[in-house]
C-alpha positions, -999 to +999 in steps of 0.1 A: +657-372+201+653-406+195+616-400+179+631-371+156+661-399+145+634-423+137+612-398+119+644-384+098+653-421+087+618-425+079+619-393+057+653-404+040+640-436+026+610-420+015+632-396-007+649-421-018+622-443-030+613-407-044+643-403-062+648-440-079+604-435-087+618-405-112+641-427-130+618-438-161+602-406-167+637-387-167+656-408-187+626-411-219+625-374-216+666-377-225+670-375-263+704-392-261+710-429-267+703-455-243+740-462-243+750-425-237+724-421-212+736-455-194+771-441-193+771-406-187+748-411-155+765-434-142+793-416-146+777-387-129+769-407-106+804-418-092+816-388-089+788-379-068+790-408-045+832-404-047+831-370-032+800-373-005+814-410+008+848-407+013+843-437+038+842-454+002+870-449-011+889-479+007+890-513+016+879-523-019+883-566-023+880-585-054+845-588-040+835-547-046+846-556-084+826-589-084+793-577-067+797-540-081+799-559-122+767-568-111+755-539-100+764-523-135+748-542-157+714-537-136+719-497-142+729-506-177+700-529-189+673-507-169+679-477-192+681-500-218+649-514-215+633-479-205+643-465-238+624-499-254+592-512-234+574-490-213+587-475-179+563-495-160+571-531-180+608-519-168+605-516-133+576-548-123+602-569-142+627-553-124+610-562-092+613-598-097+643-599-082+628-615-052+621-646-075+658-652-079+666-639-046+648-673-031+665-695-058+698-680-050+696-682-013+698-718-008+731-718-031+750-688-022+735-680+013+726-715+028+691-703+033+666-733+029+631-724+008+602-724+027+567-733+017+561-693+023+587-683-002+573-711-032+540-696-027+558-661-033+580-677-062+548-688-078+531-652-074+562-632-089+570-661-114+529-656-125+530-616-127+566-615-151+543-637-171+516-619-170+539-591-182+561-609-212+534-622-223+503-597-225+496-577-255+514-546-258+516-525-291+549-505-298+544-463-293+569-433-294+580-441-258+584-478-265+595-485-296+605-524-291+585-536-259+592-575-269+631-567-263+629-541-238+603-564-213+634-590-217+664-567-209+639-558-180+636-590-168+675-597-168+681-564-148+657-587-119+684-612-122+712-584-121+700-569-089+695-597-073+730-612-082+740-573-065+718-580-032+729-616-026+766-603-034+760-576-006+745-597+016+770-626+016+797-596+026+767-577+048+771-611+070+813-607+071+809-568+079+784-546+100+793-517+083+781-499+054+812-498+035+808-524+015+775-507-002+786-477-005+822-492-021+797-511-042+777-480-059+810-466-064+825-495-085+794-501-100+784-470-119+827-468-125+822-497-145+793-494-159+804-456-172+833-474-186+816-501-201+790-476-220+820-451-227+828-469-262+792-469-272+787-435-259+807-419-285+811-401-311+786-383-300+766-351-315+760-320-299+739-319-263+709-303-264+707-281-228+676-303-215+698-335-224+727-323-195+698-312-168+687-344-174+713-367-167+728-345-139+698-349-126+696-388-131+735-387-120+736-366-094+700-369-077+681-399-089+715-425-083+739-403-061+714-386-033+689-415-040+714-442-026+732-419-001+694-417+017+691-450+014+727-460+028+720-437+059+685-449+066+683-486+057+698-500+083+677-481+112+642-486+094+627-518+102+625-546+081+589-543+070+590-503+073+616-503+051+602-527+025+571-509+024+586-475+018+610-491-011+585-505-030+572-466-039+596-471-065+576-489-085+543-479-076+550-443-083+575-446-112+544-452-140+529-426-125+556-405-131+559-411-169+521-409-173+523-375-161+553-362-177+546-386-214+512-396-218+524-432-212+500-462-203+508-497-190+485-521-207+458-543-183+482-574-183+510-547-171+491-532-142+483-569-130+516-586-133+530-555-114+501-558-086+509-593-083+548-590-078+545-560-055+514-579-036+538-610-036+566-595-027+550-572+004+533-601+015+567-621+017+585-595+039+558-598+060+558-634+066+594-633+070+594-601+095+564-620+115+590-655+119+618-632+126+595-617+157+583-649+169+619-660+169+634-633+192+606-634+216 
């Protein structure tokens, strides 16, 4: 039994690396607005998470607005940027998170920086470069890449504001109920937040509600219910390794679905990031080891 647990946890992160992959390709096949689209799936999406986690429906603290504000404007500014620079642009700069995540930990979490995590800094700082920088010309899928590649880079910031938040509660509570309380408030206020922006609105094409009842109810609902069940009984390293699927596979999803190419500087800031970033987890997973033993 213990080997078919292991196996279905395995699976479940998979699927939800799956899912979150999707996100690019489904929202720039949306023909709504980046604001309606930011809003209505979000929207979606707490009503999806409201019914299948009752668990998460109390206990909420000052801290489930706090960290789940957070949370909102990282679902907000990556459809933003999606509808602007390229989906893969939007997901490496995305993934910088780590970056701040090392910055932040000495302030929030009391974690001290190691000479491990400059060298992964520096890697991660040199890919969002990499990616800001390099020459990219404007298409039908990204119309403004300049201002899309910098809403991009804030939704690193964002999400990592949201995992530092969850971890700084994640050490006050070993239960799950402050992430799932946190995807609750967070697509809550960031539907609300989009609502005014949303509307007046014209008439929906049919693809345009598939769409973000898919991006509502599977990509963000299903997508972080696999993850909440899953994460906590997949290794460290497993785990990271699975998650960062997301944004290996999510260019490869728009290519498919829209013709849409990163540029060369693209592809190598996002190697280096995900190189950097994998490489990190290991290091850390390796001390942790030596530690317990």
């Amino acid at each position: 039994m213990a080997v078919v647990s292991k196996a279905r946890d395995r699976l479940l992160l998979f699927g939800a690396a799956f899912l979150f992959s999707t996100g690019g390709a489904a929202i720039k096949a949306c023909s709504l607005g980046s604001w309606q689209i930011a809003g209505f799936r979000s929207g979606i999406a707490a009503v999806t998470l409201w019914i299948l986690l009752p668990q998460a429906r109390r206990g909420w603290t000052w801290r489930t607005i706090v960290i789940g504000s957070a949370y909102a404007a990282t679902l907000t500014l990556f459809v933003l940027a999606n509808k602007l620079t390229t989906s893969a642009n939007t997901i490496f700069l995305q993934s910088t998170a780590p970056l701040y995540l090392l910055l932040l930990g000495p302030l929030a979490l009391r974690e001290p920086i190691r000479r491990v995590d400059v060298i992964v800094i520096t890697a991660v700082g040199a890919g969002a470069l990499l990616l800001l920088c390099g020459a990219q010309r404007a298409g039908s899928t990204a119309p403004d890449p300049r201002l899309g590649n910098w809403l991009a880079l804030s939704s690193g910031l964002t999400w990592a504001l949201t995992l530092t938040g969850l971890r700084w509660v994640g050490k006050r509570s070993e239960s799950a109920e402050p992430l799932s309380a946190t995807l609750i408030a967070g697509n809550f206020i960031a539907f609300a937040v989009c609502l005014p922006m949303a509307i007046p609105m014209a008439r929906i094409a049919r693809l345009d509600i598939l769409v973000l009842l898919y991006l509502g109810v599977f990509q963000i609902g299903l997508g972080y219910i696999a993850l909440t069940y899953s994460i906590r009984r997949v290794p460290g390293l497993e785990a990271s390794t699975l998650l960062l699927l997301e944004p290996v596979f999510n260019p490869v999803w728009t290519w498919l679905v829209h013709g849409e190419q990163p540029g060369e500087f693209a592809m190598l800031g996002g190697f280096l990031i995900i190189v950097a970033t994998l490489a990190g987890t290991w290091w850390q997973t390796r001390v942790e080891q030596r530690v317990a033993v």
